[in-house]
C-alpha positions in Angstrom: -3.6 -20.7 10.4 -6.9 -22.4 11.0 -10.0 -21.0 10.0 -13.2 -21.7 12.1 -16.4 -22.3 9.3 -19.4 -22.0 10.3 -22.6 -24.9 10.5 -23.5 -24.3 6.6 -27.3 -25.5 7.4 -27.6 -25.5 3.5 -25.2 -27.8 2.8 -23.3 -26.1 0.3 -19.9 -27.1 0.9 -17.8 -29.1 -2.2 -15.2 -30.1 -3.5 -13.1 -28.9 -6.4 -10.1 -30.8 -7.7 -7.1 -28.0 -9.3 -3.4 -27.1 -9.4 -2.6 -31.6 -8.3 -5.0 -30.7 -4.9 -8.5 -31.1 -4.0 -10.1 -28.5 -1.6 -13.4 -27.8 0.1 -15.3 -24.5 -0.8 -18.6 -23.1 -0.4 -20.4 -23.0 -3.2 -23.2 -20.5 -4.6 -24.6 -22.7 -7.2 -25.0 -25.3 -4.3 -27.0 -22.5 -2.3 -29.0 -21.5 -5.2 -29.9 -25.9 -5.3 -30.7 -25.6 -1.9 -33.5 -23.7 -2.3 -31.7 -20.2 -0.8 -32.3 -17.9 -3.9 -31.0 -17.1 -7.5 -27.9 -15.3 -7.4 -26.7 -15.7 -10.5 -27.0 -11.8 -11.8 -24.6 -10.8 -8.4 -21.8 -8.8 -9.4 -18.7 -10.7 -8.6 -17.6 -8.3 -5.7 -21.1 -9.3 -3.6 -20.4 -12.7 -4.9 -17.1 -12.4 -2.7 -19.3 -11.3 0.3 -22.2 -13.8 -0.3 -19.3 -16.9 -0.3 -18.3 -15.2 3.0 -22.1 -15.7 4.8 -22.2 -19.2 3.4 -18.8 -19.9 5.1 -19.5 -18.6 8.3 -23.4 -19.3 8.3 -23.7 -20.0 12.2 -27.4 -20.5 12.6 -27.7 -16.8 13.3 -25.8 -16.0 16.6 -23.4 -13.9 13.8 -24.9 -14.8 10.2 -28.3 -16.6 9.6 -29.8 -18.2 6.7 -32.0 -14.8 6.1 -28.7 -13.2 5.4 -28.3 -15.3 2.5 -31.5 -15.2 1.5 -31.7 -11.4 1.5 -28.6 -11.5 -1.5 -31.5 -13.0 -3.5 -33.5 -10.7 -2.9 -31.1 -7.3 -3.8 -30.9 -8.8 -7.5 -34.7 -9.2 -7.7 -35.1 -5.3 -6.2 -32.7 -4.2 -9.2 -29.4 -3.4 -7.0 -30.8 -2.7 -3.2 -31.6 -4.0 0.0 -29.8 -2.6 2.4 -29.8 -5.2 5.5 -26.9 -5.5 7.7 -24.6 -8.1 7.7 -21.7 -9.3 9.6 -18.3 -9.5 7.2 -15.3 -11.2 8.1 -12.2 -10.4 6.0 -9.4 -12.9 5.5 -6.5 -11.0 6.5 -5.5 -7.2 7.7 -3.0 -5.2 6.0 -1.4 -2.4 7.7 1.3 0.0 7.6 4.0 1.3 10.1 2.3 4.4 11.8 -1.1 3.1 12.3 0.4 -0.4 12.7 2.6 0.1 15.7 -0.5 1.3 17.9 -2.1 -2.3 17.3 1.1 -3.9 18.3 1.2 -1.6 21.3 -2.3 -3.1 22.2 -1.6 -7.0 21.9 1.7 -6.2 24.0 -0.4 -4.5 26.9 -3.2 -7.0 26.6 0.0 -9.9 27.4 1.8 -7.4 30.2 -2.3 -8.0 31.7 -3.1 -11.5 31.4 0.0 -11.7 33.3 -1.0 -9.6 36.0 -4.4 -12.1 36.8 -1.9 -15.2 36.4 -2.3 -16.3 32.8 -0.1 -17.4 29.9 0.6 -14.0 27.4 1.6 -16.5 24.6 -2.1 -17.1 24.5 -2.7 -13.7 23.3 -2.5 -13.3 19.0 -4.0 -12.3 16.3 -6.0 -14.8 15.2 -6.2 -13.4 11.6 -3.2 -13.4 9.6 -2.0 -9.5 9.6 0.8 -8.3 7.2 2.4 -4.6 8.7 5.0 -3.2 5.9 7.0 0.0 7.5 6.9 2.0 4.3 5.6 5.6 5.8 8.7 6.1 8.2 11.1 7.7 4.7 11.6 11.6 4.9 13.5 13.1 1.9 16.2 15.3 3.6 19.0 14.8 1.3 18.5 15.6 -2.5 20.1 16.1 -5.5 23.3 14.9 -4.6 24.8 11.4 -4.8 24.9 10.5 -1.5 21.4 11.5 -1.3 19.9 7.3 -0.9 22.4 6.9 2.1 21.6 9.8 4.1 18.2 9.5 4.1 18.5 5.9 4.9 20.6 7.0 7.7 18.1 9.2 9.2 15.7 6.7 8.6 17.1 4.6 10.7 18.3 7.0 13.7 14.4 8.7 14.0 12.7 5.2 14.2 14.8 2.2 15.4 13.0 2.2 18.7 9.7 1.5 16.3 11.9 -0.5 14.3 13.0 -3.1 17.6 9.8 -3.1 18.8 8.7 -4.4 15.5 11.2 -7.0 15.1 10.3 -7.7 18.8 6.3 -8.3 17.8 7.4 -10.5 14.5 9.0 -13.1 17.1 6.7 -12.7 19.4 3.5 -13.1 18.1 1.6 -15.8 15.8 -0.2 -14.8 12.5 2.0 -11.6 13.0 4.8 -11.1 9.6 6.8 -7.7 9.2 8.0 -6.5 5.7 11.1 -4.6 6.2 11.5 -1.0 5.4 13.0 -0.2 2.1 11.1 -2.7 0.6 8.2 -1.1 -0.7 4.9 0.8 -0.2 2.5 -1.8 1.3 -0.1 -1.5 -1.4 2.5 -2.7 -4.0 4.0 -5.4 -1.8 0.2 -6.7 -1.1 -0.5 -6.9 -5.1 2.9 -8.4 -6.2 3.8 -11.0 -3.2 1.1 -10.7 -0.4 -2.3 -11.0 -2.1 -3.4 -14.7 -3.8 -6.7 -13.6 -5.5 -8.4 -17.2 -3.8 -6.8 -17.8 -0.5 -6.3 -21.6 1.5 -6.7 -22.4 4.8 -7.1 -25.5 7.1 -10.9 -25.6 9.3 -11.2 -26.9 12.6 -11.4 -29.9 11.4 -7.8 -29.4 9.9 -9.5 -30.0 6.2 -8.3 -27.4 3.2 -10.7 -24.8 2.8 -10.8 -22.6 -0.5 -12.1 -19.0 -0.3 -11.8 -15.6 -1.8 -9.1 -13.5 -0.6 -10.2 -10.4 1.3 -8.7 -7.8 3.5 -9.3 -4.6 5.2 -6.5 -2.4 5.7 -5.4 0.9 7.6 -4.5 2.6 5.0 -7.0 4.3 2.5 -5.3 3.3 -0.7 -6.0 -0.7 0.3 -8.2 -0.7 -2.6 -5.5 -0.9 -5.0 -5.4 -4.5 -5.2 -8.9 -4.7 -6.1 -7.5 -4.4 -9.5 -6.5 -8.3 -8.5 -10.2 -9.4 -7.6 -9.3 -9.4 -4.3 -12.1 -7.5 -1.9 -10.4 -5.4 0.1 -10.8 -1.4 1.5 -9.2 1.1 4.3 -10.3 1.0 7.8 -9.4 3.0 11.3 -7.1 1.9 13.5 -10.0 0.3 15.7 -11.6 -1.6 13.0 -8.3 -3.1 12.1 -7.8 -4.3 15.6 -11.0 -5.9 15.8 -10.6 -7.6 12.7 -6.9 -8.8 13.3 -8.8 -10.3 16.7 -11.1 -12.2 14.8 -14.5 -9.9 15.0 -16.8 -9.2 12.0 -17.5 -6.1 10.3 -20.9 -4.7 10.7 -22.1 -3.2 7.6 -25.0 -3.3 5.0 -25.3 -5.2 2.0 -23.7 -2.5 -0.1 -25.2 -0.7 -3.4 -23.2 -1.8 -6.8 -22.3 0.8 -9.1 -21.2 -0.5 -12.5 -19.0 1.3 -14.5 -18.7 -0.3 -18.0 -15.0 0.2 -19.6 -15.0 0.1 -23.7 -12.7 0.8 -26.3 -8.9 1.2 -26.2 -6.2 3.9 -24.5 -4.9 6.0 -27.8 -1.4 6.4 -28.1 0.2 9.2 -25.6 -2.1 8.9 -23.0 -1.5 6.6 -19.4 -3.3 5.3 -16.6 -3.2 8.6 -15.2 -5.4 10.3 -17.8 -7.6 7.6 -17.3 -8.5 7.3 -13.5 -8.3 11.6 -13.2 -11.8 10.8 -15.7 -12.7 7.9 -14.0 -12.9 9.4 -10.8 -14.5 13.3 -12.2 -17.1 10.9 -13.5 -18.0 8.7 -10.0 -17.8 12.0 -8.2 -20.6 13.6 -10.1 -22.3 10.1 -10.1 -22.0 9.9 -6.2 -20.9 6.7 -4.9 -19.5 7.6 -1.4 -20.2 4.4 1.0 -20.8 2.2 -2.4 -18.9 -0.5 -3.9 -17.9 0.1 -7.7 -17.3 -2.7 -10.1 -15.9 -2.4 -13.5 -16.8 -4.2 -16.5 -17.2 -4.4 -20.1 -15.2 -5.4 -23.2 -12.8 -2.7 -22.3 -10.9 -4.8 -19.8 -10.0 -7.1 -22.8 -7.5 -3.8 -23.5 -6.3 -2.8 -19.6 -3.6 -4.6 -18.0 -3.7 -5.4 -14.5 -1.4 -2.5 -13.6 -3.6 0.3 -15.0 -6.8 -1.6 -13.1 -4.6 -1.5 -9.9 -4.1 2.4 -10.6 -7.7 3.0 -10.9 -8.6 0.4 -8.0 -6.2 2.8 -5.9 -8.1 6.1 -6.3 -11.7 4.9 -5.1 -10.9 7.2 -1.8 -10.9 9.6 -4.2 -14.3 8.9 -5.8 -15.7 8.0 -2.6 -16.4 4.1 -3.0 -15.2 1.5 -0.7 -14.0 -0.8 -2.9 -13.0 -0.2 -7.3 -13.4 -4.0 -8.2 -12.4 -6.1 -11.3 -13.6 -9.5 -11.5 -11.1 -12.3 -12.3 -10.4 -12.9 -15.8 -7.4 -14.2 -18.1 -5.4 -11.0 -17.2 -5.9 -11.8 -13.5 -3.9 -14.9 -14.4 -1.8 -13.4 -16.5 -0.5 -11.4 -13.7 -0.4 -13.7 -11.2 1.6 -15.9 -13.2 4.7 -12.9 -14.4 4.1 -12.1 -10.4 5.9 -15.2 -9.4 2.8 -17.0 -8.4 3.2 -21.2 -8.4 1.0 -22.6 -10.9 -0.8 -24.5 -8.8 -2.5 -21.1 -7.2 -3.0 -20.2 -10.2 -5.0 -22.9 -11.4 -6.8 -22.9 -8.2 -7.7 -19.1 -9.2 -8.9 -19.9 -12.1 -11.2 -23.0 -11.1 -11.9 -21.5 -8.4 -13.7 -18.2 -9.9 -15.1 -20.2 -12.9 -17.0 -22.7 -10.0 -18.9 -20.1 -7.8 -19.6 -17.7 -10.7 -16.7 -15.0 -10.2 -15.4 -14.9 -13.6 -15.6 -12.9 -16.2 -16.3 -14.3 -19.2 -17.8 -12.5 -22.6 -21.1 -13.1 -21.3 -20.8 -11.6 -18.1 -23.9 -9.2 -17.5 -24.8 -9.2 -13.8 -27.6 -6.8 -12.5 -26.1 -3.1 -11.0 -27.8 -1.0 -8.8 -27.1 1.8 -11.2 -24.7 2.0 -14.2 -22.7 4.4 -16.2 -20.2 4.1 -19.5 -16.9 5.8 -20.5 -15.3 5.1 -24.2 -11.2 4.4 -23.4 -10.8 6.2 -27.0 -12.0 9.5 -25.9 -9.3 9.9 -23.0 -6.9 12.7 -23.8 -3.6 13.7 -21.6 -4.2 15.9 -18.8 -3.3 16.6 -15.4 -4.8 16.9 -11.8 -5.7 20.3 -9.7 -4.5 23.1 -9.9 -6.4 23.3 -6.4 -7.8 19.4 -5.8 -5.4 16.2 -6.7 -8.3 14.4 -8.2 -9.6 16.8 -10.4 -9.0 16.3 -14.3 -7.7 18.9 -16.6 -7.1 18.0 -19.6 -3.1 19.3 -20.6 -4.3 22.0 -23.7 -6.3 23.4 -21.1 -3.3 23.4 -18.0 -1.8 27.0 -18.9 -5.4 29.1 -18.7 -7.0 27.0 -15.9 -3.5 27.9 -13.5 -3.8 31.8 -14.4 -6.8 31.6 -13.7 -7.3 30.3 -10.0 -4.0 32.7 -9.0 -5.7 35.3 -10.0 -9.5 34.3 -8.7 -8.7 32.0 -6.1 -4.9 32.5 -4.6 -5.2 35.8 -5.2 -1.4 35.9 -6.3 0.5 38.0 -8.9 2.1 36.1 -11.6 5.8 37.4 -12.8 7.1 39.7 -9.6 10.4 38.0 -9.3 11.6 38.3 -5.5 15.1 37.5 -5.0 16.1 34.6 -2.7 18.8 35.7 0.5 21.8 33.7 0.0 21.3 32.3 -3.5 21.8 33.7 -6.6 17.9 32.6 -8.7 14.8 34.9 -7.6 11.3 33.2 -7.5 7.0 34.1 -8.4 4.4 32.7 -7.8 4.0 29.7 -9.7 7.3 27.9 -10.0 7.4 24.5 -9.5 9.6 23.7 -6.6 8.5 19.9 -5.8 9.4 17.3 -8.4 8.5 13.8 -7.1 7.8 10.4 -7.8 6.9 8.9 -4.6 2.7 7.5 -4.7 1.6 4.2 -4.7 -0.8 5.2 -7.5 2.3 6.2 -10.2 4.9 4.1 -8.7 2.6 0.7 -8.7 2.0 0.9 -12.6 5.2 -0.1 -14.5 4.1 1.8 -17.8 3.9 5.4 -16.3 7.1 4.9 -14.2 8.5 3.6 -18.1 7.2 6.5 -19.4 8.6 8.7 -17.0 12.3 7.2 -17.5 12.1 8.4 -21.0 10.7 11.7 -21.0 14.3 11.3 -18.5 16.0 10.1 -20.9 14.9 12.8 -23.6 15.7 15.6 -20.9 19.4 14.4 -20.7 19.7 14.3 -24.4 18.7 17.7 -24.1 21.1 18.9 -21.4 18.1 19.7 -19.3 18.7 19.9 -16.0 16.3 20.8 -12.9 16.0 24.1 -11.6 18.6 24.5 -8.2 15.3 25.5 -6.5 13.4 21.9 -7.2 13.3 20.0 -4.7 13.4 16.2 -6.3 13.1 12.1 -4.9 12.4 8.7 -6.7 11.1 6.5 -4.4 10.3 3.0 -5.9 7.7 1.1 -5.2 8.9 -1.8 -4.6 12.5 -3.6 -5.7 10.8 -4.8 -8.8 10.0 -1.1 -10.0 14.1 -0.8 -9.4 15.0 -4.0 -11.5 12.7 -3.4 -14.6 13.6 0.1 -14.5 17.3 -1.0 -15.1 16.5 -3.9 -17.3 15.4 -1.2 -19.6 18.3 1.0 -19.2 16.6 4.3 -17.4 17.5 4.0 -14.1 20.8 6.3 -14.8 18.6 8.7 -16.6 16.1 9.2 -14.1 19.2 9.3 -11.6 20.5 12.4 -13.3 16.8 14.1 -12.8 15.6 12.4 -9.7 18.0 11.3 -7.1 16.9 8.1 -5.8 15.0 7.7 -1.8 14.5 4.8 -0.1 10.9 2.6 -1.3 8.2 3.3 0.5 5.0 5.8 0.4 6.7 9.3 1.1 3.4 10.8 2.5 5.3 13.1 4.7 8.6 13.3 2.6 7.9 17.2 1.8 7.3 18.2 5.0 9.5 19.7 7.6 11.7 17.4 9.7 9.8 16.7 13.2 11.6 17.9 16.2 12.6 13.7 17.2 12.0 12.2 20.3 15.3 12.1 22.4 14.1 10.0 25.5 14.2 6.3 24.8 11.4 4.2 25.5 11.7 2.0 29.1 12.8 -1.2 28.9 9.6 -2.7 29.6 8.0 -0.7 26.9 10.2 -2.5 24.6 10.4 -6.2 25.8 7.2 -7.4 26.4 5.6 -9.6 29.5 6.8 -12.8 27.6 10.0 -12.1 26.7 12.5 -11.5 30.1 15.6 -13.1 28.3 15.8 -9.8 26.4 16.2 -7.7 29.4 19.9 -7.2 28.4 19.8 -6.8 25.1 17.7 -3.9 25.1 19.3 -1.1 27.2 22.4 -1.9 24.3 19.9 -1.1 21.9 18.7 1.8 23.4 22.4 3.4 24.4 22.6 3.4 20.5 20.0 5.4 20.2 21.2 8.1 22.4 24.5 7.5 21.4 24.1 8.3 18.0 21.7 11.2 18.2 24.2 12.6 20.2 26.6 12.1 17.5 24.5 14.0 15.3 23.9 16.9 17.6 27.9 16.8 18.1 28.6 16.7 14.4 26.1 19.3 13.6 27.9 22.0 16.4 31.3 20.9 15.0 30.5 21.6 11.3 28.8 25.3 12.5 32.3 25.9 14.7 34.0 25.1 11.5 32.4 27.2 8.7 32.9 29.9 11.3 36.6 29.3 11.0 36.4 29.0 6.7 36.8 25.4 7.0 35.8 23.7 3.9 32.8 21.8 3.2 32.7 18.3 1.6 30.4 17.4 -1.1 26.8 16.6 0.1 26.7 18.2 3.4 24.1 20.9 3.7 25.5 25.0 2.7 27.0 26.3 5.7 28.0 22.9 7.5 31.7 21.9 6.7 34.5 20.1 8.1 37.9 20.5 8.1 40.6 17.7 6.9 41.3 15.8 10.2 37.8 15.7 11.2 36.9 15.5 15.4 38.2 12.2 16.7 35.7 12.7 19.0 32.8 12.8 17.0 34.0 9.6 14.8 34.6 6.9 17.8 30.9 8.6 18.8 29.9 7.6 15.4 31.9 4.0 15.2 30.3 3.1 18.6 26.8 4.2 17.4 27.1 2.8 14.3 28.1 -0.6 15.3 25.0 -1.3 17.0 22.6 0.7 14.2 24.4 -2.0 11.7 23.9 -4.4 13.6 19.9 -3.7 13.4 19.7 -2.8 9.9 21.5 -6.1 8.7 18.3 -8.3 10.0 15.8 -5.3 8.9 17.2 -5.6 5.3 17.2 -9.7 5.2 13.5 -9.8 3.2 15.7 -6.9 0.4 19.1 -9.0 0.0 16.4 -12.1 -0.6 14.2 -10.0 -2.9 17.3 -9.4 -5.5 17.8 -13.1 -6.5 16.7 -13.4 -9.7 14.5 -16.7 -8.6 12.5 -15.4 -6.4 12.0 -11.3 -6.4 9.5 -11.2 -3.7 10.8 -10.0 0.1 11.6 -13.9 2.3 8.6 -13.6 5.3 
């Protein structure tokens, strides 16, 4: 898409040569020879948002010189000077839920401009915007081996009139691109395929511009790929939308926390230990509404994935953004990622030109600092009350009697028996067992980890408890393919029966009562789109046709368990079927199904594409 620069009064637009192409950028050495200030002890992250004002520089209508100027000036005040700005991110990232409203919005704004005589193909977004449906997976089924397919089934009966409209808005709209579901949880698809670290676009003037990917997103966990120096953080629903449309973000030159990394994880302990610290230390520090940077000779020791992990908890500390500057491990990933060489070079020159990388001597002035020894993390775990609390694992066993007795106010060891099973339960059993977040399923050494502690169960003959409720849901195809590379995929099977990929925020909750009425046609086709007209009500008879299926199927299985009929393998207790089956019920189900196939086959095109071993990354 084209990218409309700004006047750049200062002149600061050059040239760099990398990767066999020469591009333009805007250059921060170039502004400092201009006479605009010193800005050579930023923090990379305000780097990223100085470029920005130089890009866009418009003589002041949006961004004036003083803008720039004032960057100067927050090094030489040690780390403040809080003057707002206007911030225009590169792209929007958003998920299925809060996505589909934004869809909704562009399709009304078309179904008016028709209505006062224009052209709807006119309106777009006219930044590039990435929506992944990876909140839409409930865990129904679990335990058994049909377990993947049902839920998948369901999936797709709650949420195919999302899922047309979807498709619908892909075709229909410019600078628009849906990832499937099943693919992943958006935050993992941004860091392995979406996200380019420096990002290329053509001006006005239809010359290649160079510039530092950046992002805001809908979803609070956007900061993940931060751990990939690229600037990005979670935003409403109405922030996103104005961004997608092309208007700044109003905000203040932000404070710059430092946090300086040293030493080296011990044996035994993950990324997990590690951000639970990280974040008990930024919450007593206090950086709510503050970016956080990370630096230090400690990165030389953290891979990109354990950066990502702590990148992804900054809602949980309270900054907007958990940054890591671009450095040899940025490249490192980038290039086992699948990224062409030529990107990466440009990465690389790139961040080395406008002062962005981290070399040995990178010291750039904080607004405040603080220090934390690698050596000195231990194992532990979150809670038992808050998810990002730290606790370390010798201390797990006191710390739990203690808040059911002071806080939950529960007895420990009455065992109540359960009607219709044969197991009793207390307080304090686990019941849950999953692996579903973005911030354990993005980092391939804790999801390794966890296939082997697997694997050592099994050689055990430990089972889970029938009262566990368990799910593996990947996060993305990748975390499938390296976990059976190494062999664990069957062991974690045997604990953890595997759920479509995607963020399972609401997987544990109870199953909503669905919404039976179809949407009206012109809900679903759009002001520009009349040839669809009969398409749609097909779609939609589906719909009803196969949630009446299941209403049927469930009344037949309750008739039949009345009657002793027997129940096949992987249907709930007390739902059976007998041996002929209702005819009915299965030409409901062949007609319903047809059409739901018939869906699902061009929703799943980005997975089949993602499995060739050439090119693992979803075809958008």
């Amino acid at each position: 898409m084209t990218v409309i620069v700004g006047k750049d009064t200062a002149k600061t637009r050059r040239e760099l040569s990398a990767g066999g192409a020469t591009v333009a950028y805007y250059s921060i050495p170039a502004a400092e020879e201009a006479g605009l200030g010193d800005f050579s002890k930023l923090p990379a992250a305000l780097k990223v948002v100085l470029e920005n004002m130089l890009r866009f520089e418009d003589g002041g209508r949006t961004v004036s010189v003083e803008d720039i100027k004032a960057f100067s000036e927050w090094a030489k005040l040690g780390g403040n000077n809080p003057r707002e700005i206007a911030y225009r991110p590169a792209r929007v990232l958003m998920q299925d839920f809060t996505g589909v409203p934004a869809v909704v919005d562009l399709a009304a704004m078309r179904d008016g401009i028709v209505a006062l005589g224009g052209d709807p193909k006119k309106i777009n977004p006219l930044n590039p915007v990435d929506l992944v449906i990876d909140h839409s997976v409930m865990i129904d089924e679990f335990g058994n081996p049909r377990a993947f397919q049902m839920n998948v089934d369901r999936e797709y009966e709650r949420n195919m009139e999302r899922y047309v409209f979807l498709k619908w808005g892909q075709t229909a709209f410019d600078n628009f691109r849906v990832v499937p579901p099943g693919t992943g949880i958006c935050h993992q698809v941004n860091l392995e395929y979406l996200a380019q670290a420096v990002w290329t676009d053509k001006d006005q003037d239809g010359k290649m511009v160079a510039y530092p990917d950046t992002l805001v997103g809908t979803d609070s966990h956007t900061t993940m790929v931060n751990g990939l120096a690229v600037l990005g953080w979670g935003v409403g629903g109405i922030e996103a939308e104005a961004a997608m449309l092309g208007q700044p973000v109003s905000m203040l030159i932000p404070e710059v926390v430092g946090f300086r990394l040293s030493g080296e994880m011990k044996e035994g302990t993950t990324a997990t230990d590690l951000v639970l610290k990280v974040v008990q230390m930024l919450r007593k520090k206090g950086v709510v509404g503050k970016f956080v940077e990370f630096y230090g000779p400690g990165l030389d020791n953290l891979p990109l994935a354990d950066r990502a992990t702590i990148a992804n908890m900054a809602p949980e500390y309270g900054a907007t953004c958990g940054f890591f500057p671009v450095d040899e491990e940025t490249l490192r990933y980038l290039r086992v990622s699948g990224r062409e060489e030529s990107r990466i070079a440009l990465v690389e020159a790139y961040a080395k030109a406008n002062g962005m990388w981290r070399g040995p001597d990178y010291a750039p002035v904080y607004t405040d600092t603080l220090e934390l020894d690698m050596g000195e993390i231990v194992p532990a775990i979150s809670g038992p009350k808050r998810p990002q609390d730290f606790l370390k694992l010798t201390e797990a066993k006191a710390s739990f009697a203690k808040e059911m007795a002071e806080s939950f106010k529960r007895p420990m060891g009455v065992e109540i028996p359960v009607k219709g099973e044969s197991y009793t339960m207390s307080s304090g059993k686990v019941v849950i067992a999953s692996i579903t977040s973005c911030t354990n399923t993005s980092n391939p050494y804790v999801m390794i980890g966890a296939g082997l502690v697997a694997r050592k169960a099994r050689a055990l003959g430990l089972n889970r408890k029938p009262w566990v409720k368990t799910s593996l849901a990947p996060g993305s195809q990748v975390v499938s393919d390296y976990l059976e590379a190494a062999g664990l995929q069957e062991d974690l099977h045997r604990q953890f029966r595997p759920a479509p990929a995607g963020d399972q925020r609401r997987d544990q909750r109870r199953r909503p009562r669905g919404r039976r009425r179809p949407l009206r046609e012109s809900q679903l086709r759009g002001a520009d789109q009349p040839g669809r007209a009969g398409e749609l009500p097909r779609l939609a008879a589906a719909r009803r046709s196969l949630c009446a299926g299941r209403r049927h199927e469930h009344r037949h299985h309750d008739r039949t368990a009345r009657h002793g009929g027997e129940r096949p393998a992987g249907l709930p207790e007390g739902r059976v079927a007998d041996a002929e089956g209702d005819r009915g019920t299965g030409r409901a189900h062949r007609d319903a199904r047809r059409f739901h196939a018939e869906i699902r086959r061009g929703l799943q095109r980005g997975r089949e594409v993602a499995r060739r071993r050439d090119n693992r990354q979803p075809d958008l």
